[in-house]
C-alpha positions, 0 to 999 in steps of 0.5 A: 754427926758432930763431926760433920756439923764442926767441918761445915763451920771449920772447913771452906767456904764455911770458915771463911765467910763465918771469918769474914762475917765476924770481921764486918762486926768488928770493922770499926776495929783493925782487928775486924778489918784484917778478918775480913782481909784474911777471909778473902785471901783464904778463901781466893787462895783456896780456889786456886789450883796451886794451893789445892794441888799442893793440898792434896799431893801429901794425901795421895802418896799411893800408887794405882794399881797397875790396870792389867798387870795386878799383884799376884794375891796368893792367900786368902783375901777380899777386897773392901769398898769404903762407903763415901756418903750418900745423896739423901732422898734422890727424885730419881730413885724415890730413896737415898742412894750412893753419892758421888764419892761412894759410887766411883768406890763402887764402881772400881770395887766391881771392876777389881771384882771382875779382874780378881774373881775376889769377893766384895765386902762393903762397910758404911752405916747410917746417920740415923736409926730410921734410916738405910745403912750406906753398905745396902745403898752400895751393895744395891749399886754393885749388884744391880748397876754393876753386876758385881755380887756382895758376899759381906755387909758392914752396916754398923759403922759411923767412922773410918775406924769403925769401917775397919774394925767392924770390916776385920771382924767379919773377914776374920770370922771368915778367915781373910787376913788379906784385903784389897782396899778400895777407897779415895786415894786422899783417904787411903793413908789414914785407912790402911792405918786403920786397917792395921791397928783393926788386926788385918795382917795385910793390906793392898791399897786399891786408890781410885778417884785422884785429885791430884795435879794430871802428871802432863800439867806444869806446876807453875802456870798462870791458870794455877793462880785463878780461882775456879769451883772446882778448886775450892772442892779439892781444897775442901776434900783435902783439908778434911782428910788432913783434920781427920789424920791429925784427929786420929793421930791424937786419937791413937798415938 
């Protein structure tokens, strides 16, 4: 939850306006007018696809899976979907449900499901004690939505780390070395870490939801320089995962 609450006040369009709000305070200082300068720049800078594309292109290094050729797995392997948050009470549910992160994880996890004939693990816990834990909002969606049967819950979990070390536990005890890892392509690197330093001994990562640049759009454009919503959400969603990769980093060097 801290975690949270730090990014809201770190992370756009938090960070800046906060900036911009301490500048106007501080305006009869030239230290006052340069924040509210540097607030506006930031936070025109961060809406444009330029510099969220070049945000998000570190992040999504892995490959998709090829879509009908997939890797030959050969041992013993499940394939594991990364819980992404949830919508709280949703009218149209009458009960919390998957957001949208989480649902094109789940979503993927069942089509990899039906392509591999793999059983599905899903990993994610709850904000709050009174609360359903994120796996069971997903495991509803896989096997009612989708169709897709889940033979594992990981409902404990609050981070990434605890994702995998709660999720190689229960394979383990299974006896799964092998896991197909579905998550957000930004957010794979720092998973499949996780996954190594949990114990798995293999990990075949399964990236869905791309932000990056569409391979057919030129870098250097005009547009590039506008600023849009859309933008500011991939800079947003990129500069979490960077704080969080150097979070771990510092965390398990």
């Amino acid at each position: 939850m801290w975690w949270s609450s730090l990014s809201q006040l770190v992370l756009p369009p938090g960070g800046p306006v906060i900036l911009g709000l301490i500048g106007l305070l501080l305006w009869r200082r030239k230290l006052g007018k340069g924040l509210v300068v540097l607030s506006l720049a930031s936070l025109y800078a961060l809406s444009t696809p330029l510099l969220s594309f070049a945000l998000v292109s570190p992040l999504e290094r892995t490959a998709a899976l090829p879509v009908d050729d997939l890797p030959d797995i050969g041992e013993p392997a499940a394939i594991v979907v990364l819980g992404g948050g949830r919508r709280m009470a949703a009218p149209e549910y009458g009960a919390d449900t998957v957001n949208w992160w989480s649902l094109e994880r789940v979503r993927y996890g069942a089509r990899l499901h039906r392509q591999l004939g793999l059983p599905l693990l899903v990993s994610g816990g709850t904000p709050g004690d009174d609360q359903v834990a994120e796996a069971a909002l997903m495991a509803t969606a896989l096997e009612e939505d989708f169709g897709a049967p889940v033979t594992w819950l990981e409902p404990r979990s609050r981070n990434t780390q605890e994702n995998a070390y709660f999720s190689a536990g229960i394979l383990q005890d299974a006896g799964i070395d092998h896991v197909i890892l579905v998550t957000s392509a930004l957010h794979m690197p720092r998973s499949v870490k996780a996954f190594e330093r949990a114990g798995v001994s293999r990990v075949t990562p399964a990236p869905t939801g791309f932000l990056g640049r569409p391979a057919d759009e030129p870098l250097i454009r005009a547009a590039a320089l506008l600023p849009d919503r859309h933008s500011l959400q991939r800079s947003t969603a990129a500069l979490h995962e960077h704080l969080g990769s150097a979070w771990y980093r510092l965390l398990y060097r």
